[in-house]
C-alpha positions in Angstrom: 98.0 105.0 112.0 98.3 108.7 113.0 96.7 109.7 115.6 97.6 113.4 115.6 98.3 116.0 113.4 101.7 116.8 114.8 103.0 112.8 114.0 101.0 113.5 110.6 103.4 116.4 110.0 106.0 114.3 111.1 105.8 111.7 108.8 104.7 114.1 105.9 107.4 116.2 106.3 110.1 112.6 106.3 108.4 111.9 103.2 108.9 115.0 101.5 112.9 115.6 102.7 113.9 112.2 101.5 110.8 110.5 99.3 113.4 107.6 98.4 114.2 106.4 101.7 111.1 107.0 103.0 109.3 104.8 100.4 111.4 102.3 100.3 110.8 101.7 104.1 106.7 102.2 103.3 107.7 99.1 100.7 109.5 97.2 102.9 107.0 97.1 105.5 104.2 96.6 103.6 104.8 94.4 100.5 106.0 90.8 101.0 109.0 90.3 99.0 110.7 87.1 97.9 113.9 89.8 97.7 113.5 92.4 99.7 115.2 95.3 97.9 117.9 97.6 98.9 117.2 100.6 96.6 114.2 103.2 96.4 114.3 105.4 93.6 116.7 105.1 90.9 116.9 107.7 88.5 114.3 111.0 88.4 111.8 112.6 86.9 113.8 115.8 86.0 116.3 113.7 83.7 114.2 111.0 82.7 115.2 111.4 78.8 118.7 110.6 79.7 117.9 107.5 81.4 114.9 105.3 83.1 113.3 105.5 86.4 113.2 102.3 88.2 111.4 101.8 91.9 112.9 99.0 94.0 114.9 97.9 91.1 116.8 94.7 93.1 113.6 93.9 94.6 111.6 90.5 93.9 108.3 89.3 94.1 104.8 88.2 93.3 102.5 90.9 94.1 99.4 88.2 94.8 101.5 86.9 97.8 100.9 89.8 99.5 97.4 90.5 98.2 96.4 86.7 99.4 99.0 84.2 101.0 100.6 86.5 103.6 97.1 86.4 104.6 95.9 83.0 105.3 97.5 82.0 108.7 96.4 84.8 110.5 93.0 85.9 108.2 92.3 82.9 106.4 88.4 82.9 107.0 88.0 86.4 107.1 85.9 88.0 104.3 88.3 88.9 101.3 85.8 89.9 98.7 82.1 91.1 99.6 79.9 91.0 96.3 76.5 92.5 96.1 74.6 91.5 92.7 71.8 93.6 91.4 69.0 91.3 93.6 68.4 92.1 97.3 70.2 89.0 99.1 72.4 88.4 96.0 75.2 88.4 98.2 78.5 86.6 98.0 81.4 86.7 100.9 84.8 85.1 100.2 87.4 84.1 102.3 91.1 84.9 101.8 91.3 81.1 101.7 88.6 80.5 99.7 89.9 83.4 97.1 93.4 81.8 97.1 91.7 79.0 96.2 90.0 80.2 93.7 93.0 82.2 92.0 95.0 79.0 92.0 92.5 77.2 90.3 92.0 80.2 87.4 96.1 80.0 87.4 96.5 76.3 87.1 94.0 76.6 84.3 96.0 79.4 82.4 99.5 78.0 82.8 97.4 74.4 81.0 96.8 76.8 78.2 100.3 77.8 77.7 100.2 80.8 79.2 103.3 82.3 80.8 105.3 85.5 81.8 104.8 88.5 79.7 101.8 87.1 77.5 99.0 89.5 77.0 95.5 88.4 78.6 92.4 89.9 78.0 89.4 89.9 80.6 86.2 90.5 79.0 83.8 90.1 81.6 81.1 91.8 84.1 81.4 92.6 87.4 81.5 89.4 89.6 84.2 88.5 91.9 85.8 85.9 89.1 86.9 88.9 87.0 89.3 89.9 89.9 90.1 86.5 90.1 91.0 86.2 86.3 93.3 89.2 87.5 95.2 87.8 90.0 95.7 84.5 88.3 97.4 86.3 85.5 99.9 88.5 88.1 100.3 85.1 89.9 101.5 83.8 86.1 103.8 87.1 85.9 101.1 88.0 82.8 100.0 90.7 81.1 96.4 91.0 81.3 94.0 94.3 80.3 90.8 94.5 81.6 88.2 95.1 78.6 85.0 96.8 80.4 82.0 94.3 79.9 79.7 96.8 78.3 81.8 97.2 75.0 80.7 96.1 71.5 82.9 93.2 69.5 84.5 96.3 67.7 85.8 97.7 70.4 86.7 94.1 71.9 88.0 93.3 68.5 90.6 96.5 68.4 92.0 95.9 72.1 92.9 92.0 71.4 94.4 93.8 68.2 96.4 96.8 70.0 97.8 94.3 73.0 98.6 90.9 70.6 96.4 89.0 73.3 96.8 85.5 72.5 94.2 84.8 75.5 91.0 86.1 76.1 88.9 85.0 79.4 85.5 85.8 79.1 82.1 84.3 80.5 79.0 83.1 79.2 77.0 85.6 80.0 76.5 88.7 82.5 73.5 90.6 84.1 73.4 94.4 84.1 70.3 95.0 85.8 67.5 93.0 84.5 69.4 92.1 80.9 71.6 89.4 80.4 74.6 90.3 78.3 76.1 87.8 75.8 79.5 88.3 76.6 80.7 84.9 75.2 78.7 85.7 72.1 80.0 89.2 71.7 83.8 87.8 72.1 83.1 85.3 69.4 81.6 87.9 67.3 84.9 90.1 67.9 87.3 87.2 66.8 85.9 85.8 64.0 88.6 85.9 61.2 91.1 86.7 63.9 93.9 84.5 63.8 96.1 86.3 67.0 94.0 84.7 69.7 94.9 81.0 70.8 92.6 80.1 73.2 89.1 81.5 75.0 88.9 80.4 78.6 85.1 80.7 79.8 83.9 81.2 83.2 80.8 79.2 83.4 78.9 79.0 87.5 76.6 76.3 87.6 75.1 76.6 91.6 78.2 76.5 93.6 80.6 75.1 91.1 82.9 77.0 89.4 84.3 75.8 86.1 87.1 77.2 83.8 87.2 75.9 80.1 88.7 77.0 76.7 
């Protein structure tokens, strides 16, 4: 936190004399690390066709440790995710706990399919708190996923399973926008029929306060 604009131009100007150093101690700080890396930038933009640029390249970790775990002894029942539906009162708060919970549970479920590091996932669902789930279980898993905007025809569901290889597609059964229900299981089916890259559909189904995940 900067309280004045001198230690804002202090910290400005530390960042623009020596970027590397000064984000690698931002990184550091800030990210739990399972190897805490030695290096900031290697490489640089100005002769990046004679060789790759690499942040934190002897670092380790699993970004949702920092996003949850590092989080439940001190925050645990604090409000991680506060959903508003479309209702007045439709109103959901989660708890770091209960959203590392929740992400374990969507994880354990993807690693039963088969699902490991570096497999493409696609999310194909509305905006509920489960779709961020769906994306931290795959980042937990070390997958790929890409998030397929709820709205989209099967054509244009159909084309980004194609352009990614997704062998996994995580969908629900349905979503609201408004007053209309969306048939978003429907609309996947629809967009893999005659496919033959997809494995497995894993459906998010909420029955009152249950939450289920099936393929």
């Amino acid at each position: 936190t900067m309280s004045t604009m001198d230690a804002y131009r202090s910290v400005y100007q530390d960042a623009k004399n020596n970027p590397d150093q000064f984000w690698l101690e931002q990184a550091q700080q800030r990210v739990q690390w399972r190897t805490t890396p030695s290096r900031g930038l290697d490489g640089n933009f100005r002769s990046i066709n004679d060789g790759p640029v690499a942040w934190f390249s002897d670092g380790t970790l699993n970004i949702t440790e920092s996003c949850l775990d590092r989080h439940l002894q001190s925050r645990g029942n604090k409000t991680a995710i506060l959903w508003e539906g479309d209702e007045p009162g439709d109103v959901r708060a989660i708890s770091y706990k209960e959203l590392h919970g929740m992400v374990c549970q969507a994880s354990n479920a993807l690693r039963d399919l088969g699902v490991k590091k570096g497999e493409r996932v696609i999310i194909y669902m509305g905006m509920v708190p489960e779709a961020a789930v769906a994306m931290l279980a795959c980042a937990r898993l070390g997958a790929i996923h890409s998030v397929v905007f709820g709205g989209f025809s099967a054509d244009a569901l159909r084309d980004r399973v194609r352009d990614c290889n997704a062998q996994v597609v995580i969908t629900q059964d349905e979503g609201l926008r408004g007053r209309k229900t969306i048939p978003l299981k429907q609309v996947c089916d629809q967009a893999l029929e005659g496919e033959t890259i997809v494995e497995k559909v894993l459906v998010y189904r909420r029955t009152g306060a249950n939450i289920n995940w099936k393929d």
